[in-house]
C-alpha positions in Angstrom: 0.0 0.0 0.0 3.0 2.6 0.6 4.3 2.1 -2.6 1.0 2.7 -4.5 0.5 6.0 -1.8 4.0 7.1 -2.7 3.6 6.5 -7.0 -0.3 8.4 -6.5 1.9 11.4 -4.6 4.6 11.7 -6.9 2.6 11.8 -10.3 0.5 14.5 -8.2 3.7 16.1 -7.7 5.0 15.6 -11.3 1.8 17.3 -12.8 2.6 20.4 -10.3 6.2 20.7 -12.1 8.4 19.1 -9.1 11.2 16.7 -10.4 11.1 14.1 -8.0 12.8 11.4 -6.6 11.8 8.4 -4.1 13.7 6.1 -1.6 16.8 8.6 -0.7 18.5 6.5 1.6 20.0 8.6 4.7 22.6 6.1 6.8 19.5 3.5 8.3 16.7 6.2 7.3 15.1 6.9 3.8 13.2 9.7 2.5 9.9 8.7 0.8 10.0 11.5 -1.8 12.3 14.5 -2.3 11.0 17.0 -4.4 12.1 20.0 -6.5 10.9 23.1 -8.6 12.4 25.8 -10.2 11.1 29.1 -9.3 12.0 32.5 -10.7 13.5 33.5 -7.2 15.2 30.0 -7.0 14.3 26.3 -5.9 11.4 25.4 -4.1 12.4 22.0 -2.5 10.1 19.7 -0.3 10.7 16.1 1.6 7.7 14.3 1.6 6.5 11.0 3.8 3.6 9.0 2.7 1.8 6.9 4.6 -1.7 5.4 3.9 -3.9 3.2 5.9 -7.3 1.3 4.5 -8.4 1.8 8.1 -7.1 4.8 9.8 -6.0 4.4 13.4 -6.2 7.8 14.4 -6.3 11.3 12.3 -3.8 14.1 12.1 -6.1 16.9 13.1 -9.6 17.3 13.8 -12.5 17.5 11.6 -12.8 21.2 11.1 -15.8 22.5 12.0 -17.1 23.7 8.3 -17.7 20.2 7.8 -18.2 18.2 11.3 -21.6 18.6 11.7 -21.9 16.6 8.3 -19.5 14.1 9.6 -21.5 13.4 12.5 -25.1 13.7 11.4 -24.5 11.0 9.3 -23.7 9.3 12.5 -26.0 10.1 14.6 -28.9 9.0 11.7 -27.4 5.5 11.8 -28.1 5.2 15.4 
């Protein structure tokens, strides 16, 4: 599943105009993706790690609140 999450992030990048590359190995750690773009006032550079779950564990953040009380009412019409 990381593998898939990491190709579906770095075409997403690609389309943006990063050059990227994946699986930078640093000593026993690796970098997921590195990315790259050339701006007028120089490089814009960003180290990505992708993770992706089918069932979450736990999120982030919260729910922001433009869109909780659709989260939930869906919840609460199920019980």
């Amino acid at each position: 599943m990381a593998l898939l999450a990491e190709e579906l992030v770095d075409e997403w990048l690609n389309r943006k105009g990063y050059f990227t590359t994946r699986g930078i190995k640093t000593g026993v750690h690796e970098i997921d993706i590195l990315a790259v773009r050339p701006l007028e006032s120089g490089l814009e550079c960003r180290q990505l790690e992708v993770q992706a779950s089918m069932r979450p564990v736990s999120y982030i953040t919260r729910v922001p609140a433009a869109i909780a009380p659709a989260a939930t009412g869906a919840a609460v019409a199920q019980r």
